[in-house]
C-alpha positions as CSV (number, residue, x, y, z in Angstrom):
1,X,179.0,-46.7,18.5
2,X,177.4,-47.9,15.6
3,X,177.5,-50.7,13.0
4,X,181.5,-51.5,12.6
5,X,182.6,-51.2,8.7
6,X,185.8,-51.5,7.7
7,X,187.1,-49.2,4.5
8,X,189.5,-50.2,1.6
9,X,191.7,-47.4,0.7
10,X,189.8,-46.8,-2.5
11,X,187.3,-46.0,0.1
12,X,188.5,-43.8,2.6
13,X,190.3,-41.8,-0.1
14,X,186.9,-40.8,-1.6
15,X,186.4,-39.2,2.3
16,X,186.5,-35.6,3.1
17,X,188.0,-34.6,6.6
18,X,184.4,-33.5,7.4
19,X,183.3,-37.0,6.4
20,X,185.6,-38.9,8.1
21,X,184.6,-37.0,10.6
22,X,180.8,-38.3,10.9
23,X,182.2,-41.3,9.7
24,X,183.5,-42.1,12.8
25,X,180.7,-40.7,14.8
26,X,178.1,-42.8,13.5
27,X,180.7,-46.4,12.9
28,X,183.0,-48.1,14.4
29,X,185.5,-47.7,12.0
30,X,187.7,-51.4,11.9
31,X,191.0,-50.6,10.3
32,X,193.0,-53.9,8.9
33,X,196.6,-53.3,8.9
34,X,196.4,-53.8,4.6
35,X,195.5,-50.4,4.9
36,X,198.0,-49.2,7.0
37,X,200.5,-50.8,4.6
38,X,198.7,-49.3,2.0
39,X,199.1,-46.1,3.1
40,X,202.4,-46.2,4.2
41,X,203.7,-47.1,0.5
42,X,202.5,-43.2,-0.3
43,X,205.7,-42.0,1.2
44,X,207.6,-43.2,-1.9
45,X,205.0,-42.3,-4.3
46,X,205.4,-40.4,-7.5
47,X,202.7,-37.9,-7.3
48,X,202.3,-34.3,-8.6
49,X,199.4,-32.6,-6.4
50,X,201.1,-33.3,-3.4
51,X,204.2,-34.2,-1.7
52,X,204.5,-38.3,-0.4
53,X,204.5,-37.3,3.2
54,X,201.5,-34.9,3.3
55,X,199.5,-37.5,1.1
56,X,199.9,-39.8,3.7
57,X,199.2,-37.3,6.9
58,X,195.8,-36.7,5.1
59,X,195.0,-40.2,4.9
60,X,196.4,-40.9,8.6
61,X,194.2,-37.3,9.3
62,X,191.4,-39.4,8.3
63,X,191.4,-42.4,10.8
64,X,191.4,-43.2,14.6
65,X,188.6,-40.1,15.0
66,X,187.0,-41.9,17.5
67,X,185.5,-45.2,17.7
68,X,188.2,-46.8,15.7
69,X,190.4,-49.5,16.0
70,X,193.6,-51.7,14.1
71,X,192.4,-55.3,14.3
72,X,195.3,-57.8,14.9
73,X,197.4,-58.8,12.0
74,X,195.6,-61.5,10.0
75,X,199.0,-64.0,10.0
76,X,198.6,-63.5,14.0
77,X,194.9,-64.5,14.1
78,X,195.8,-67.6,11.9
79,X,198.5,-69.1,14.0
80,X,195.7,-68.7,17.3
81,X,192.9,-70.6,15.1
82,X,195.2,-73.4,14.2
83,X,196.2,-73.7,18.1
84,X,192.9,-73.6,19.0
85,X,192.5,-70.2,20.4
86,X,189.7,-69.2,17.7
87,X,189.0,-65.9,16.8
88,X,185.4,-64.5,16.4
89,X,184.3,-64.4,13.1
90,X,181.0,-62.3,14.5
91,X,181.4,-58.8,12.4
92,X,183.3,-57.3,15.3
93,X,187.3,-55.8,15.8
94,X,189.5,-58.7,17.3
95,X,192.2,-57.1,19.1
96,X,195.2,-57.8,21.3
97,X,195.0,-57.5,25.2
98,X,196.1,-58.7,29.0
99,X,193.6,-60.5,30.6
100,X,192.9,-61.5,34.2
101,X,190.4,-62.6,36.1
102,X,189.9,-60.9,39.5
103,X,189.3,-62.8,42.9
104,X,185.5,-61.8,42.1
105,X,185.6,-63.4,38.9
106,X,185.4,-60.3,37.0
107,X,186.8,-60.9,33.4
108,X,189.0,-57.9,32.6
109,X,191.2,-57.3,29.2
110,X,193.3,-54.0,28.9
111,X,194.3,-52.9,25.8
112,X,197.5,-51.3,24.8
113,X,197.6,-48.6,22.6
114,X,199.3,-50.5,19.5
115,X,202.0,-49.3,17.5
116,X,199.9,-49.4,14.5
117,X,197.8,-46.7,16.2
118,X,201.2,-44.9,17.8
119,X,202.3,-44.7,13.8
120,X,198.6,-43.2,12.7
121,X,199.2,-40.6,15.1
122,X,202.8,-39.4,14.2
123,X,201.8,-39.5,10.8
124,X,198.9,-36.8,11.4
125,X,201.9,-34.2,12.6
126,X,203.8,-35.6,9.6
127,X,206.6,-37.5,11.7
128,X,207.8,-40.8,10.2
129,X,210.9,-43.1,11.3
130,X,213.9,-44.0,9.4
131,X,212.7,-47.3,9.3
132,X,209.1,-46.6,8.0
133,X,211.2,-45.1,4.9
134,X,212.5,-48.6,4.1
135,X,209.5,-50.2,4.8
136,X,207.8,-47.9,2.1
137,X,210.3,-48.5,-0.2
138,X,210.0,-52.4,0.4
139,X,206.1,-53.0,0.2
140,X,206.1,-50.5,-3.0
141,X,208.9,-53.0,-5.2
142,X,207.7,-55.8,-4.4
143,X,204.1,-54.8,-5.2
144,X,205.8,-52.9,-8.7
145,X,208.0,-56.2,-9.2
146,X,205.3,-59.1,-8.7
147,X,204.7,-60.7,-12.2
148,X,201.1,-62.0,-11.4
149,X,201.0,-63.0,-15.4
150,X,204.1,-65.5,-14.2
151,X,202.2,-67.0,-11.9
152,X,199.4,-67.6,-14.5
153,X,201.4,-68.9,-16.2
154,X,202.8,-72.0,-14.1
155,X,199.4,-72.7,-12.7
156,X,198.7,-73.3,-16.1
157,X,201.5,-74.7,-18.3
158,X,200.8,-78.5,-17.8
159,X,196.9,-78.5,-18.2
160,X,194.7,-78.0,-21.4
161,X,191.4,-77.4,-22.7
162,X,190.8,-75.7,-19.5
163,X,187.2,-74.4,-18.9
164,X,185.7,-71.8,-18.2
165,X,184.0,-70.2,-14.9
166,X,182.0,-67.7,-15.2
167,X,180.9,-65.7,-11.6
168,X,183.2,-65.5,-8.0
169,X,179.8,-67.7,-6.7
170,X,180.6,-70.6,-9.1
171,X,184.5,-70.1,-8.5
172,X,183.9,-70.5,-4.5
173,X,182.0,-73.6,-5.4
174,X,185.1,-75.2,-6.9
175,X,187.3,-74.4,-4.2
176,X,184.8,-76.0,-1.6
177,X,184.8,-79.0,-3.7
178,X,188.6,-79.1,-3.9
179,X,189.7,-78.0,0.2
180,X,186.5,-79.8,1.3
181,X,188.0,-83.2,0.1
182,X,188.5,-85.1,3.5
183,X,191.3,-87.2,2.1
184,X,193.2,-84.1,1.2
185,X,193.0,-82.3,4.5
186,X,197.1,-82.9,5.3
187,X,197.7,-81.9,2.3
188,X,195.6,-78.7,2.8
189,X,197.3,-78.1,6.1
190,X,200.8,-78.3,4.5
191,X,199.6,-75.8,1.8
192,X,198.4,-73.6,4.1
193,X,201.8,-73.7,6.4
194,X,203.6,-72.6,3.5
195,X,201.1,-69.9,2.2
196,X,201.2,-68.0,5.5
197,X,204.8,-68.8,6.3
198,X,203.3,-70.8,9.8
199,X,206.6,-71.1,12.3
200,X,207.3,-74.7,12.5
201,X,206.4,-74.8,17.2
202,X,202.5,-73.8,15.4
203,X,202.8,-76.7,12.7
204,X,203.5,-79.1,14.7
205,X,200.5,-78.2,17.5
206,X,198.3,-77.6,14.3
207,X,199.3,-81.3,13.1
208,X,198.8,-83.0,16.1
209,X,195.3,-81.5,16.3
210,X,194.2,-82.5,13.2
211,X,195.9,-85.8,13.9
212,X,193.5,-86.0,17.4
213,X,190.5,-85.4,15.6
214,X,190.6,-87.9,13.2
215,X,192.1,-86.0,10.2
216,X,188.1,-84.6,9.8
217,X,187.7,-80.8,7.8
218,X,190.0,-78.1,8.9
219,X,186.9,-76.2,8.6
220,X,185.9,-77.5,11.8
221,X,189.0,-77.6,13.4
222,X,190.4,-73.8,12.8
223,X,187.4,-72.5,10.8
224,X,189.3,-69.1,10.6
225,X,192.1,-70.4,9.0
226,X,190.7,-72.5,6.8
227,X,188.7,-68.9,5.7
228,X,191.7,-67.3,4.8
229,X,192.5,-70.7,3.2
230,X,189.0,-70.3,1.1
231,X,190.2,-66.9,-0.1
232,X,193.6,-67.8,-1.3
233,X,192.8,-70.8,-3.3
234,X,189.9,-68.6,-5.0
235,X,192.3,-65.9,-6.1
236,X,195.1,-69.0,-7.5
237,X,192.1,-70.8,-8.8
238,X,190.7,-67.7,-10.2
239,X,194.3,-66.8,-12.2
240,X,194.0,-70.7,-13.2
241,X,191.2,-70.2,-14.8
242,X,191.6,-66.7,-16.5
243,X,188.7,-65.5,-14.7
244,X,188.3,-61.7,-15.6
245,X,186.9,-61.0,-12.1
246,X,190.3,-62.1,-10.7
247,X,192.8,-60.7,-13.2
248,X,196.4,-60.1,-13.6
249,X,196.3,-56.3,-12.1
250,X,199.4,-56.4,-9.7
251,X,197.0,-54.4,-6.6
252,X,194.8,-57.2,-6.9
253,X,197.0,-59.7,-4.4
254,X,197.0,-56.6,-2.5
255,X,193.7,-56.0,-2.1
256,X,193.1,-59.4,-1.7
257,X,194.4,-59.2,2.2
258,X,191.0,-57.0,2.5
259,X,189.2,-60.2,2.5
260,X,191.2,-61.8,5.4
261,X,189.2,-59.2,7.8
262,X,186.0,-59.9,6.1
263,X,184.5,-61.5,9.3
264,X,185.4,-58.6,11.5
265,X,182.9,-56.1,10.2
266,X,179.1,-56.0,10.2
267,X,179.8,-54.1,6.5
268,X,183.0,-53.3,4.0
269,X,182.8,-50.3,1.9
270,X,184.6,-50.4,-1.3
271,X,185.3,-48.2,-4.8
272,X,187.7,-51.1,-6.3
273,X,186.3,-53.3,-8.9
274,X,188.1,-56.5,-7.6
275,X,186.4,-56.4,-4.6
276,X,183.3,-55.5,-6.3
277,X,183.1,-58.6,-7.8
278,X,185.1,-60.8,-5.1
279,X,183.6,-60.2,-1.6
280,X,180.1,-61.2,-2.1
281,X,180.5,-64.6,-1.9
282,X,182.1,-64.4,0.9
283,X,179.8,-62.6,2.9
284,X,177.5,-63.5,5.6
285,X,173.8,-63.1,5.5
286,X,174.1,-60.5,8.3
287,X,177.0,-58.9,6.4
288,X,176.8,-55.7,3.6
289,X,178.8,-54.7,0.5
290,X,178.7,-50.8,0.8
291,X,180.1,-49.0,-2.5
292,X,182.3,-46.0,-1.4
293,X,180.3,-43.8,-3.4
294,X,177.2,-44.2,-1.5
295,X,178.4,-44.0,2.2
296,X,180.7,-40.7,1.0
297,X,176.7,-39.5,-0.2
298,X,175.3,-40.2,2.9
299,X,178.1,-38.6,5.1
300,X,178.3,-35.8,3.1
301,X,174.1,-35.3,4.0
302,X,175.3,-35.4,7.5
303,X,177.9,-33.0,7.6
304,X,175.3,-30.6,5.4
305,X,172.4,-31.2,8.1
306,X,174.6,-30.8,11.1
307,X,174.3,-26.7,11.2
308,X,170.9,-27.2,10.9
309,X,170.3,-29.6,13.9
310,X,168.8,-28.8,17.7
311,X,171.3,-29.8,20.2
312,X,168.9,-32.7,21.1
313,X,169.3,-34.2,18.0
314,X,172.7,-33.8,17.7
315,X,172.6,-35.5,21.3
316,X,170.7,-38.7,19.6
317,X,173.2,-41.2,18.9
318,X,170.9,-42.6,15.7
319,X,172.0,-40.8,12.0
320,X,169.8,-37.9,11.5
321,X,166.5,-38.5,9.3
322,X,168.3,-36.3,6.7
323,X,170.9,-38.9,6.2
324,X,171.9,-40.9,2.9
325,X,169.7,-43.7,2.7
326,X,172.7,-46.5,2.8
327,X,173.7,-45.2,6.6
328,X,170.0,-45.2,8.1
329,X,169.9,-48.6,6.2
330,X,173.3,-50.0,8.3
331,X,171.8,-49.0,11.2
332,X,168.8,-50.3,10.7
333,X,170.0,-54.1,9.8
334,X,172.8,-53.7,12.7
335,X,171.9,-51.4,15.6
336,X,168.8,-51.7,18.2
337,X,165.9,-50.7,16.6
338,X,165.3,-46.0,16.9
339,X,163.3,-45.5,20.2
340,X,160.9,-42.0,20.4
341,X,162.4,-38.9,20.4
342,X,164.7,-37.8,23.3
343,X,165.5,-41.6,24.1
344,X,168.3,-42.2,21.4
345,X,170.6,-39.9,23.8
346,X,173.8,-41.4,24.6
347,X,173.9,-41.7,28.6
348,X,175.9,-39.4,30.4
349,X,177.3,-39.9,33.9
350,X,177.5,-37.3,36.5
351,X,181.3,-36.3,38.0
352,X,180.2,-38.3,40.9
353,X,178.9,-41.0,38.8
354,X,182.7,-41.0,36.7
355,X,185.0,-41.0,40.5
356,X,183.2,-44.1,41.8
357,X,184.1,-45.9,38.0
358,X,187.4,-44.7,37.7
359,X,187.8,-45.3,40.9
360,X,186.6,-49.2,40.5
361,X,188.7,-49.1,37.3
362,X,192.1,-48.2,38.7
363,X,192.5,-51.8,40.7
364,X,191.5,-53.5,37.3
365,X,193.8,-52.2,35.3
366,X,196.9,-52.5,37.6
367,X,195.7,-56.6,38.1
368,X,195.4,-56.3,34.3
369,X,198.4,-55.2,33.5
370,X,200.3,-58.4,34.9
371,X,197.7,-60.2,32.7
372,X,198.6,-63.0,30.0
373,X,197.9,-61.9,26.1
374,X,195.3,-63.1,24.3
375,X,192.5,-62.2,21.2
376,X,189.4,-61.1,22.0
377,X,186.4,-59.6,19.9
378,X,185.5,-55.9,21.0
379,X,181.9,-57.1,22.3
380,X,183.3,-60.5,24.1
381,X,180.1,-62.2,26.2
382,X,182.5,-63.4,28.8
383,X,184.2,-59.9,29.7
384,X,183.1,-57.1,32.3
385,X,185.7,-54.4,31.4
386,X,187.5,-53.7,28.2
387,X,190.0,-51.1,29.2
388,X,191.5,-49.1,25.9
389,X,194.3,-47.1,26.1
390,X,195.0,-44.7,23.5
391,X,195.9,-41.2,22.5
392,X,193.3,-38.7,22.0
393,X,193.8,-35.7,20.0
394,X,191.9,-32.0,20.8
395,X,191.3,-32.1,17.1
396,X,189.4,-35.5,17.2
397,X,185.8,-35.7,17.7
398,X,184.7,-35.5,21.4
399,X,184.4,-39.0,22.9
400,X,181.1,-38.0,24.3
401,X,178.8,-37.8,20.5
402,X,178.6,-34.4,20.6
403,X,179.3,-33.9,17.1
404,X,182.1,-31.0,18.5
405,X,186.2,-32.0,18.7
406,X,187.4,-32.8,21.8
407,X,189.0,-29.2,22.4
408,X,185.9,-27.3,22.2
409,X,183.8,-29.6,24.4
410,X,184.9,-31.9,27.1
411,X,188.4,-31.0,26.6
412,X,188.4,-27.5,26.4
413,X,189.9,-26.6,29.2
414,X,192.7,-28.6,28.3
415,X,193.0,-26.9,24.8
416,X,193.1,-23.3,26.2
417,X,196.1,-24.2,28.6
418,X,197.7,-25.7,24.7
């Protein structure tokens, strides 16, 4: 429900639980697996107010609430767009599912539970593998040992009198000008191969495309590939050129993967000066920068007002009135405009209502599940059914908007038989 943002961790570490909690009843929180790196690399952090493994069970405590999802890998999405199988770069989640189509030409995609999301969950009761320990240790020396000043460095060493640029806007311009050159487009593929560390079965089916098309703009052949392309060259062109916006800081290549998910999110909510100054130009006209500060304001007005609300309001599925000004803005720009009172209410279905779709359901899933894999974006025209599976907590929020946790309202029953 709602507008989908996606949150760096500068972000969702400004969060309350409270917050996160009307975070995800108002958004459909997208979660790039940066993050979950991200927070991962806590276990082997040196910190002082708490111990690695409870700072990151807060931060997992924070996510998968309810509407939220972990879009496919970006290095996964790239290998499908230079195939041909192109992602939608339309502000929604792409995720990975089993599709069929059913002798009525119902379009049906179930999707798994993801280990990404399995991981989230163990982390919330504080359980984490052996190999999750090493993976920790990994992502947090290479990110202490990359020399980014290094790198500078031999981008640099045979040029001079190199000028200056002076804003991300006129930086983009100069990559354009150098990956839009048609004559260099094999030589943009190559680089890109490399960059992404594209298995050599996808290079050659990549090749042979651009080969069939007459060697025109990989823009117009894998358009979400040659994004991530975009974004790369900006940051190497950036470090070329000394730009201060880009800069040596070690998180920056880090926070750089942020970008690759971009096109997944109607808005993406940031505290980090990098992205501050790097995202704009990359963003849509139908896409937000949101600073972390201001939709941690507005939550917090929800999570003040919610006491004070009728049940029919809570009921409403639009913000409350009372709400910071930046989240009744999202929904404003992204959601169908507020109707009159009393017709906001999220439909309900009756028992009998639920039987007859469950029982339409059960036949889908089992065709499904025999299905081939493929991407598709959360709000696909061409599907009927999008089947989720995932865990559900009596401590998240209820699936039905109430505003309660799933133990005190539709689950309840379930929690007193805990």
């Amino acid at each position: 429900m709602g507008p989908t943002l996606i949150l760096d961790k500068s972000a969702l570490q400004s969060l309350s639980k409270i917050e996160s909690f009307y975070l995800h009843r108002y958004f459909i929180v997208n979660i790039p697996p940066v993050l979950i790196m991200e927070i991962l690399a806590d276990l082997k952090k040196d910190d002082t107010r708490a111990t690695p493994p409870k700072l990151v069970s807060e931060f997992a405590g924070k996510l998968l609430l309810g509407d939220g999802c972990v879009n496919g890998h970006y290095q996964e999405l790239i290998r499908q767009s230079l195939v041909g199988n192109e992602p939608k770069m339309d502000g929604q989640p792409v995720l990975q599912g089993k599709t069929v189509r059913t002798s009525d030409g119902e379009h049906v995609i179930l999707m798994e539970e993801t280990a990404e999301e399995k991981a989230i969950q163990r982390w919330k009761d504080g359980r984490f593998e052996d190999s999750e320990e090493i993976l920790a240790e990994g992502w947090r020396s290479i990110t202490r040992t990359m020399d980014i000043e290094a790198i500078q460095r031999a981008l640099r060493k045979d040029f001079h009198n190199i000028p200056e640029i002076g804003s991300p806007s006129a930086l983009l311009s100069a990559v354009d000008n150098l990956l839009g050159d048609i004559s260099a487009q094999v030589a943009v593929l190559s680089w890109m191969l490399v960059e992404y560390g594209i298995e050599s079965n996808i290079a050659s089916k990549a090749a042979q495309r651009l080969q069939l098309c007459g060697y025109k703009s990989l823009g117009e052949l894998a358009p979400y590939a040659y994004y991530c392309m975009r974004v790369s060259v900006l940051y190497y062109l950036g470090l070329f050129y000394r730009c201060p916006f880009v800069g040596t800081r070690k998180t920056n290549r880090v926070d750089l993967e942020y970008l690759f998910y971009l096109p997944f999110c109607n808005a993406f909510v940031s505290n980090d000066n990098f992205h501050k100054s790097v995202v704009e130009p990359f963003l849509r006209s139908d896409q937000l920068f949101v600073h972390g500060e201001d939709l941690k304001r507005g939550l917090a007005a929800v999570a003040d007002q919610w006491s004070k609300l009728t049940e029919a309001q809570r009921k409403d599925s639009w913000p409350p009135d009372q709400s910071g000004p930046i989240i009744l803005a999202l929904w404003g720009q992204f959601c169908r405009p507020r109707q009159p009172e009393g017709k906001n209410h999220i439909p309900s279905m009756t028992e009998d209502e639920q039987r007859e779709l469950l029982g339409r359901l059960r036949p889908l899933i089992e065709k499904a599940q025999s299905g081939t894999e493929q991407i598709a974006s959360v709000q696909d025209d061409d599907v009927q059914f999008m089947i989720r599976r995932r865990s559900y907590r009596l401590e998240d929020p209820c699936m039905c908007g109430s505003g309660l946790t799933a133990g005190e309202c539709c689950l309840k029953d379930l929690g007193r038989g805990r």
